[in-house]
N, C-alpha and C positions, 0 to 999 in steps of 0.2 A: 498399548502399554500403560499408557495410564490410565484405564479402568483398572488394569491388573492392581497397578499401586493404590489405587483407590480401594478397591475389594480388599487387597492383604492388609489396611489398616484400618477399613473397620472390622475386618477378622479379628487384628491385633486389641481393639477396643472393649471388643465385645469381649474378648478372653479376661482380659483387665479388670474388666468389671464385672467378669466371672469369680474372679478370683478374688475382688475388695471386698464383691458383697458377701461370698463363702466363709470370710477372715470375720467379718461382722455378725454373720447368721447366729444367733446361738440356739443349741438344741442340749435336750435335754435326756438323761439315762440313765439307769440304774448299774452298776459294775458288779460282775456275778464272780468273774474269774479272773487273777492278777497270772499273764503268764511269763513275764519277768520283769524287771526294776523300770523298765520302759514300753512295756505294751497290758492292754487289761482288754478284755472281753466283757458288752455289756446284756442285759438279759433277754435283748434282744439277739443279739447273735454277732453284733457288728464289733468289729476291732480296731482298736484306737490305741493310737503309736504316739508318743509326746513329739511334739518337732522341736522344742529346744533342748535336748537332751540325748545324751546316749547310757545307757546302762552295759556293766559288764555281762557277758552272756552266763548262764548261770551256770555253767563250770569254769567260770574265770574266777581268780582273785577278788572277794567282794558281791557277786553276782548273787549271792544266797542274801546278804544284805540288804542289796538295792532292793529286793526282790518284799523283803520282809517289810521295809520302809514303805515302800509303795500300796502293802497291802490294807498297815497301819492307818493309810489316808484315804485309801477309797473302797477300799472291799465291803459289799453290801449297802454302801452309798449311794444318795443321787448327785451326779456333777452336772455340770454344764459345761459344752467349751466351743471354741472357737477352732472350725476347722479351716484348713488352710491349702488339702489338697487331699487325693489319694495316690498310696504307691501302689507299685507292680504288684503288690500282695491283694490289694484290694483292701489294704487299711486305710481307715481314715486319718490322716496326718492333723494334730491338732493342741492347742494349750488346752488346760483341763484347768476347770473350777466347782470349787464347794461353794457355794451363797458368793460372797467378795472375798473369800480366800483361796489365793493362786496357788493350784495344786505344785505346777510345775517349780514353782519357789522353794516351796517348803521341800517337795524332794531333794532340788538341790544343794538347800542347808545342810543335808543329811551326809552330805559328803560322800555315800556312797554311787553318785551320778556324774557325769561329767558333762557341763556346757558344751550345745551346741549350736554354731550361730547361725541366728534367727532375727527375722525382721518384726517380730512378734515385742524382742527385745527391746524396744525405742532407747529405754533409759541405761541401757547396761545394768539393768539392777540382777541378772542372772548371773552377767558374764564375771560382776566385781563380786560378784559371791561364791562363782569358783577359783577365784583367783585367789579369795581369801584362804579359801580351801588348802590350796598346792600352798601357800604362805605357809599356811598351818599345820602341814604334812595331814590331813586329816581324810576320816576312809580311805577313800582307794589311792590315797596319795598319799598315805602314814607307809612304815619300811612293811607292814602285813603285803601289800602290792605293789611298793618301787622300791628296788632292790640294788645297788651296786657289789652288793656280797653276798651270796649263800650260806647263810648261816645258818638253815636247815640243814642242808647237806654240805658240807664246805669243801668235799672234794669234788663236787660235782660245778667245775668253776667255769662251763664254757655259756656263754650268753647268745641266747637267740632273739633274734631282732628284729623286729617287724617295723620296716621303712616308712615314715610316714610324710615323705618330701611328696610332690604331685607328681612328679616325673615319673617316679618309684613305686607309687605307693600300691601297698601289698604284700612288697617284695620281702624276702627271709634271707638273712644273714647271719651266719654265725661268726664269735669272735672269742679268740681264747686268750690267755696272758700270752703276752708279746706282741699282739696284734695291734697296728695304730692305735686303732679309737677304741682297745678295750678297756682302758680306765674312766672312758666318760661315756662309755654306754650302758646305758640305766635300764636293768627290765623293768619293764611294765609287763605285771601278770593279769593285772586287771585288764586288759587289752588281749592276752591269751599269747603273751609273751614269755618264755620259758627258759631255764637253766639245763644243761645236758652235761654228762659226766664223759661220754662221748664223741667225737667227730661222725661218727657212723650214727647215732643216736638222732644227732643233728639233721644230718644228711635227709634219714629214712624218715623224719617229719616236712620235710621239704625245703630246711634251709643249705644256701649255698655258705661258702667260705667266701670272707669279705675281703674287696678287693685289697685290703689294709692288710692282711695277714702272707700274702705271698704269696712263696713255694712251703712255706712252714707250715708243721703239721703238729697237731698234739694230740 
């Protein structure tokens, strides 16, 4: 038994310092292709995903945006950056730099990105920059993507809602006037959160009726 404990922490060790020295490594590449506000292709073929950030998808609210911001700062560039892992896609998870300027900052100013947190962050200097963002109602947090009224369509007034508690999250619920929480639920379309004119509308996208609304139907 205690080899075993022995053997699993210097596994554990070795992963550690897999991982410190990959956050440290910097490597270097040219970016040929931006394929949305948070992933770019470099001309080697390899694809690198920001880790402190998330972009709207680019049929979301904002997503042509992010997309345009992002390409403003490194398309046909060389950066450097600090990788920190790969996902399931086989991307490299990583901060991204030009010389001493933090790519991942400067997207964020843009207001069309949203913080995501990261250990990369030491100082909070990302996190109190999207805070200032939402302060500020600014891109994806100005009324173009968070909505409490449809004033595109004003009859189309039922709100779909994508749960974003951990228990939940995923989950789709729709809420119409008279429902509990439908005065203080906010779409977020930058997120591919939606307004329906509908209860069937709702439905056929795969949200449910919220357990706030009842037996009520609109």
């Amino acid at each position: 038994m205690k080899k075993r404990i022995v053997a699993g922490a210097i596994g554990l060790l070795t992963f550690v310092s897999w991982q410190a020295q990959s956050i440290r490594e910097k490597t270097w590449y040219t970016v040929s292709q931006v394929k949305d506000g948070d992933t770019f292709e470099t001309t080697d073929r390899s694809i690198i995903r920001f880790d402190t950030l998330n972009a709207p998808e680019p049929t979301n609210c904002g997503g042509l945006q992010a997309k345009a911001e992002l390409e403003k700062l490194v398309l046909g560039k060389k950066i450097n950056m600090y990788a920190v892992a790969r996902d399931r896609f086989g991307r490299q998870i990583a901060s991204v730099f030009i010389g001493k300027e933090w790519i991942d900052q400067k997207l964020i100013e843009t207001g069309w990105v949203a913080y995501s947190p990261s250990t990369l962050d030491t100082k909070h200097i990302l996190k109190n920059i999207d805070l200032e963002n939402k302060k500020n109602k600014k891109g994806i947090y100005s009324e173009l993507c968070m909505q409490y009224e449809n004033k595109k369509q004003p009859k189309c007034v039922i709100k779909g809602n994508i749960i974003e508690e951990w228990l939940f999250k995923g989950d789709k619920a729709y809420h119409f006037p008279g429902c509990i929480q439908y005065n203080v639920t906010r779409i977020e379309l930058w997120r591919g959160e939606q307004w329906f004119c509908t209860e069937k509308e709702a439905v056929d996208a795969g949200y449910k009726k919220s357990g706030g609304c009842g037996t009520k139907s609109y």
